[in-house]
C-alpha positions as CSV (number, residue, x, y, z in Angstrom):
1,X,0.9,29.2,-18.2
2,X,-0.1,33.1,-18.9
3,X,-3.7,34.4,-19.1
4,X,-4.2,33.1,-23.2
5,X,-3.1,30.0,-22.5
6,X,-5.4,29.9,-19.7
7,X,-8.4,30.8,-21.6
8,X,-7.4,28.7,-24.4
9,X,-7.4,25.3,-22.0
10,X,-8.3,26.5,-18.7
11,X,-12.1,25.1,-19.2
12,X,-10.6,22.1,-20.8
13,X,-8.2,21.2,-17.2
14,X,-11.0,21.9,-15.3
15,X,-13.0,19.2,-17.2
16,X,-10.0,17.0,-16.1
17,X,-10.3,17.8,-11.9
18,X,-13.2,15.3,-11.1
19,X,-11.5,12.1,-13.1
20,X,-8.2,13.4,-11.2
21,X,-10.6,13.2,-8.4
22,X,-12.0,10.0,-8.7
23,X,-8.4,8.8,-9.3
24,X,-6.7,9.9,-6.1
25,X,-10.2,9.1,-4.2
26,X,-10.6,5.2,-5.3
27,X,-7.1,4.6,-6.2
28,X,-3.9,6.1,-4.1
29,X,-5.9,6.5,-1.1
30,X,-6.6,3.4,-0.4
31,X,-2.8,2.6,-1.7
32,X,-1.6,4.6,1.1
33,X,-4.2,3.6,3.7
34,X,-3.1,0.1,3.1
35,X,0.6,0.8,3.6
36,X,-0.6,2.9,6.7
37,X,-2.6,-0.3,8.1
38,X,-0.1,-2.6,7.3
39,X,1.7,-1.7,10.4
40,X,-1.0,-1.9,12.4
41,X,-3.5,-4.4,14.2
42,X,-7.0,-3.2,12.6
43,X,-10.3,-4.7,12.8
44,X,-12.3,-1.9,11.5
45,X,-13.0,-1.2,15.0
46,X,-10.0,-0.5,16.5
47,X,-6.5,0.1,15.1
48,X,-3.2,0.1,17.3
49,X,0.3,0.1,15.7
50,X,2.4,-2.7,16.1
51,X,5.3,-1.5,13.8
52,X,6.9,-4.6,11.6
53,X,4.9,-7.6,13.9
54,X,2.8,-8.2,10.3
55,X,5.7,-8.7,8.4
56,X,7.1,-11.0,10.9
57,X,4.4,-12.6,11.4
58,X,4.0,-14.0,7.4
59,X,7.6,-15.7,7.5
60,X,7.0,-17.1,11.0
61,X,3.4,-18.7,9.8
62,X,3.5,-22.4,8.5
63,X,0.5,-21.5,5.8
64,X,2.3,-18.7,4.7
65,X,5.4,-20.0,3.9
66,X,3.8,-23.4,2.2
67,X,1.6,-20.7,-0.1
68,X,4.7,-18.6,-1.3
69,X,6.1,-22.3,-2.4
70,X,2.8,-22.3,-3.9
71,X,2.7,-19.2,-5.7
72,X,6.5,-20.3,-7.0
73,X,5.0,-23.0,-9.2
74,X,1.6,-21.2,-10.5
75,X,4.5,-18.3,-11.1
76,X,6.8,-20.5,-13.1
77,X,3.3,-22.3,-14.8
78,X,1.9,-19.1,-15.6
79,X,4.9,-18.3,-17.7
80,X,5.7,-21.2,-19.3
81,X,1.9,-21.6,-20.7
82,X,1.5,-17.8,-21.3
83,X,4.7,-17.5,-23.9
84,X,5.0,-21.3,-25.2
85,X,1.5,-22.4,-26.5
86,X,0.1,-19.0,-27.4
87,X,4.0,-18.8,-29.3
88,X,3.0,-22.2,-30.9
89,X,-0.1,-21.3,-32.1
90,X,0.6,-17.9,-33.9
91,X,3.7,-19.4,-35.6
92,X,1.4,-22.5,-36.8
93,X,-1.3,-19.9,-37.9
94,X,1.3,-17.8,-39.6
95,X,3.0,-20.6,-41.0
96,X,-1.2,-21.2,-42.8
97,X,-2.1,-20.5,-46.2
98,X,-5.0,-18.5,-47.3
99,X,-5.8,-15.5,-45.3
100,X,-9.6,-16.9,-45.2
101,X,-8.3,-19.9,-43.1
102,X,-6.2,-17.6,-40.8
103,X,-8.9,-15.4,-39.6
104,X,-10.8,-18.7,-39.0
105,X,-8.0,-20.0,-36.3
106,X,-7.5,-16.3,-35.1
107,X,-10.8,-16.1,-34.5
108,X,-11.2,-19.7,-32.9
109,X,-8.4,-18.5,-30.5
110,X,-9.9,-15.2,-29.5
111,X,-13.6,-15.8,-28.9
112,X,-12.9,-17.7,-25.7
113,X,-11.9,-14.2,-24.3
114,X,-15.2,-13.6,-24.3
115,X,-16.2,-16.1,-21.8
116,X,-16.0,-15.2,-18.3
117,X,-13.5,-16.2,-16.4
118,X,-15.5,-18.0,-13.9
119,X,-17.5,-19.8,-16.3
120,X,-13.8,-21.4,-17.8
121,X,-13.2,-22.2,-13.9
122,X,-16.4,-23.8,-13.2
123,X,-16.1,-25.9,-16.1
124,X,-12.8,-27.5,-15.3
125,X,-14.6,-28.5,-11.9
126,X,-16.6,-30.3,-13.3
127,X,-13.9,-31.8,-15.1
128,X,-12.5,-32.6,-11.9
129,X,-15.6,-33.7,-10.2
130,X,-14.8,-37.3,-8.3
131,X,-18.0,-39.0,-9.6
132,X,-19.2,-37.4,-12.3
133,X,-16.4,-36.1,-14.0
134,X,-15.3,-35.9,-17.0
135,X,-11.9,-37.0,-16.4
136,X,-12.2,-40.0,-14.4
137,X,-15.1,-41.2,-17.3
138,X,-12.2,-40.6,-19.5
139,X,-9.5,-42.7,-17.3
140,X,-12.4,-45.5,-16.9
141,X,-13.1,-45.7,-20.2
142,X,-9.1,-46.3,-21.0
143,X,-9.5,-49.0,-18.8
144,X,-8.0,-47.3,-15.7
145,X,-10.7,-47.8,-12.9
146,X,-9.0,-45.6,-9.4
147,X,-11.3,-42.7,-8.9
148,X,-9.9,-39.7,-7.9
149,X,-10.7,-36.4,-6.1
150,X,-8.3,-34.6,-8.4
151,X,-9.4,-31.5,-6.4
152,X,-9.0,-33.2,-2.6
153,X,-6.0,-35.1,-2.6
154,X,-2.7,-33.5,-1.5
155,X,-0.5,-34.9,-4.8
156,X,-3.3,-33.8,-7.0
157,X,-4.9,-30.7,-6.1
158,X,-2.1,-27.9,-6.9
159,X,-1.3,-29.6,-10.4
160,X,-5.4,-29.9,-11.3
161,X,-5.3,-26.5,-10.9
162,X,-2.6,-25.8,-13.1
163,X,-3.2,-27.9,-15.7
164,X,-6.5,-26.0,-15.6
165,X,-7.0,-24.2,-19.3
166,X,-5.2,-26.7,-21.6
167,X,-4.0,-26.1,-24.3
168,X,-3.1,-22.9,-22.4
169,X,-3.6,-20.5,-26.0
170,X,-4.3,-17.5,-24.2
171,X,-6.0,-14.5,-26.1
172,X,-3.6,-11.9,-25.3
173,X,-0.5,-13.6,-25.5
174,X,-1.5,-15.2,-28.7
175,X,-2.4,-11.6,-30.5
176,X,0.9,-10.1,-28.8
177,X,2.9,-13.1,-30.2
178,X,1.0,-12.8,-33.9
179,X,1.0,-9.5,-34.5
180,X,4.4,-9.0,-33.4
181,X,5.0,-11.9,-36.0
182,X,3.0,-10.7,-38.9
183,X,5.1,-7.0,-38.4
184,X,8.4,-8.7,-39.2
185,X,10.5,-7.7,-42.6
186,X,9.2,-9.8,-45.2
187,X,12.1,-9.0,-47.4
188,X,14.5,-10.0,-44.6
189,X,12.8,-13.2,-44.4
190,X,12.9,-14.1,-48.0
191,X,16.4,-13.4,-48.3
192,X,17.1,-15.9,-45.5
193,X,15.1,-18.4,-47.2
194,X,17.1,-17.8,-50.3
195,X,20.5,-17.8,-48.6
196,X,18.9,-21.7,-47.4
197,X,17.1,-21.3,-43.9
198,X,15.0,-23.9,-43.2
199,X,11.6,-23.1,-41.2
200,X,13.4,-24.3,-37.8
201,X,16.2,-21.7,-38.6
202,X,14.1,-18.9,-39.4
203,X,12.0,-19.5,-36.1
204,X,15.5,-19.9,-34.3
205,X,17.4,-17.2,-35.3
206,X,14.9,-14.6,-36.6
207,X,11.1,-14.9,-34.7
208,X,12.8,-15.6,-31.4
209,X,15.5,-12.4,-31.1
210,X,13.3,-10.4,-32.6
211,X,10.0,-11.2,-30.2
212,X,12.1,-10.8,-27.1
213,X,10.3,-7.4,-26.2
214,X,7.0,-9.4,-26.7
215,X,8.1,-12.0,-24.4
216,X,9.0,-9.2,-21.7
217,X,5.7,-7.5,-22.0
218,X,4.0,-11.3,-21.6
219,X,6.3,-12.5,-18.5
220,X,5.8,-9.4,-16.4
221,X,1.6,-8.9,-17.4
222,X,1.9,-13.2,-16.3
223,X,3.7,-12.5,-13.2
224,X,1.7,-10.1,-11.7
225,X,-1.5,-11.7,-12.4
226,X,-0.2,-14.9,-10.9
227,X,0.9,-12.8,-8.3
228,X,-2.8,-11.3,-7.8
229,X,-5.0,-14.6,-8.5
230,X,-7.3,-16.2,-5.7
231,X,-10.5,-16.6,-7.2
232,X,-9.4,-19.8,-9.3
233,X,-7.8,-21.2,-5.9
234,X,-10.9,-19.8,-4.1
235,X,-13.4,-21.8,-6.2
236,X,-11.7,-24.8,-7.1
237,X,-10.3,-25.7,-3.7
238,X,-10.8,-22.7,-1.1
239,X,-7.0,-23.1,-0.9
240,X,-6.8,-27.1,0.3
241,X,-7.1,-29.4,1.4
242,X,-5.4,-28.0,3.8
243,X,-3.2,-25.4,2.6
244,X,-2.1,-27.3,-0.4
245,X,-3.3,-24.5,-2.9
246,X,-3.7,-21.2,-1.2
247,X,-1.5,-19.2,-2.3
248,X,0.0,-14.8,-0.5
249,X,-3.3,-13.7,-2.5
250,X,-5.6,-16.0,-0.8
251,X,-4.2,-15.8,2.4
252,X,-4.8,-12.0,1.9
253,X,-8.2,-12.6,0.9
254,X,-8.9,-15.0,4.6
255,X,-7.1,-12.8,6.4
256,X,-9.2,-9.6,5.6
257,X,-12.1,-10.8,4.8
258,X,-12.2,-14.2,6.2
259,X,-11.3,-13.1,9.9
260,X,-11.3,-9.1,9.6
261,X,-7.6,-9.4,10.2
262,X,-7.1,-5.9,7.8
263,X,-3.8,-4.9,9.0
264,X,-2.4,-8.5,8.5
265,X,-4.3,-8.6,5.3
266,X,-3.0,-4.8,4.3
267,X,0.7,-5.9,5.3
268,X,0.5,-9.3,2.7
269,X,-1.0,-6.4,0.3
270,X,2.0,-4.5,0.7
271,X,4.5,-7.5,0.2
272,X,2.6,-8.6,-3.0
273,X,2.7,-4.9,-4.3
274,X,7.0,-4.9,-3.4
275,X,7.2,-8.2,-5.0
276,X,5.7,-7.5,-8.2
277,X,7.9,-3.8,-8.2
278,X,10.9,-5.4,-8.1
279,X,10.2,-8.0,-10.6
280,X,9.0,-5.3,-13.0
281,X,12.1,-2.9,-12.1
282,X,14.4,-6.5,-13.1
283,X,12.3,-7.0,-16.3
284,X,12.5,-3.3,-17.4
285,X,16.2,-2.4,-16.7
286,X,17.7,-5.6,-16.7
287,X,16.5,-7.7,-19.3
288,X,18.0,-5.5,-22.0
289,X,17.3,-6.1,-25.6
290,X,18.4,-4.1,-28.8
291,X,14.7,-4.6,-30.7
């Protein structure tokens, strides 16, 4: 950059260093402290490097193993309710007349975003609450009396917590899906109308191909969220009973915070953080589309 440049934009860069700051202070430091830790025993107090014995350590561990089967179904949940339901409900809203009673839906959709998360997850304990719930009323009032701790019981408690959020619309999905939707050639779909589509061949042959980079962005925002989630697990079940729930993420969580096992805690960090490069490397490079 010569000297005019300089004094053209030199006071505006220099406005720039303290974000840049902040950044590499609160950001890729602690990035690289964790990778740093992760091959080491630290308590806070003391650190002493025991080279790959954290890694080892995950696939050698009973509760570790039983989470990553864990985090396989909410994984494979996640995505099926992130890109089916929200799908569902923009196409059906699309498919509305009147632009009046469109907004109205969108809007119905949207304004649970503004909720807080842990409100939506302390309501669906109650839902599962063994004696007061509102589930078991439900099941007693259909005649079916067995109470259940939908939340304590070993063939129950991982499924209560995905079935948690039905009907599963999600607010971003659902705007990424709609939008994506209302952008599409209207001329291109009138002239497969007139060539005879139906409303099942226009959503098979047309929506679908055409929201494929959609359903990329969806999948891999879905997967590493999944990836990242405890506090669901955390205040629904603590991760049991037992270990029936937990999940890498909550085992992170215990193992740092729980037990000031960091370097154990930093080394799941790190595995989480390859995990969810390599699945975003697949989805970018290998899931090819020509939209």
């Amino acid at each position: 950059m010569n000297l005019a440049k300089w004094k053209r934009y030199g006071i505006s860069y220099l406005f720039l260093v303290p974000s840049f700051l902040f950044i590499a202070t609160f950001l890729y430091y602690p990035v690289l402290l964790a990778f740093f830790h992760s091959f080491t025993k630290w308590n806070l107090v003391q650190s002493s490097w025991v080279g790959l014995d954290n890694f080892k350590r995950m696939w050698t561990e009973t509760s570790f193993v039983t989470g990553a089967k864990n985090q396989l179904i909410y994984s494979v949940t996640d995505i099926v309710k992130a890109i089916a339901f929200p799908l569902i409900g923009a196409e059906l809203i699309y498919l509305l007349g009147g632009n009046k009673l469109k907004y109205l839906f969108r809007t119905g959709f949207i304004l649970p975003m503004l909720l807080p998360g842990v409100v939506t997850i302390l309501l669906w304990q109650n839902i599962y609450d063994p004696t007061n719930g509102l589930l078991n009323q439900l099941l007693h009032r259909l005649g079916m009396n067995a109470t259940h701790a939908w939340l304590g019981e070993d063939g129950t408690a991982i499924w209560s917590i995905v079935l948690m959020g039905l009907p599963f619309i999600s607010g971003l999905p659902f705007l990424i899906f709609y939008a994506a939707i209302g952008n599409m050639s209207q001329e291109q779909l009138e002239a497969a109308r007139i060539d005879g589509a139906n409303g099942w061949n226009v959503f098979t042959k047309m929506h679908l191909p055409f929201l494929i980079p959609q359903f990329k962005i969806v999948m891999i925002l879905t997967i590493i969220g999944s990836l990242q989630d405890y506090v669901k697990i955390l205040i629904m079940t603590g991760g049991g009973p037992g270990v029936a729930t937990t999940n890498p993420a909550m085992i992170m969580y215990n193992a740092a915070f729980g037990s000031s096992q960091y370097g154990y805690g930093s080394a799941i960090g790190v595995a989480l953080f390859l995990v969810i490069l390599i699945v975003t490397v697949f989805n970018m490079k290998f899931l090819k589309t020509d939209y």
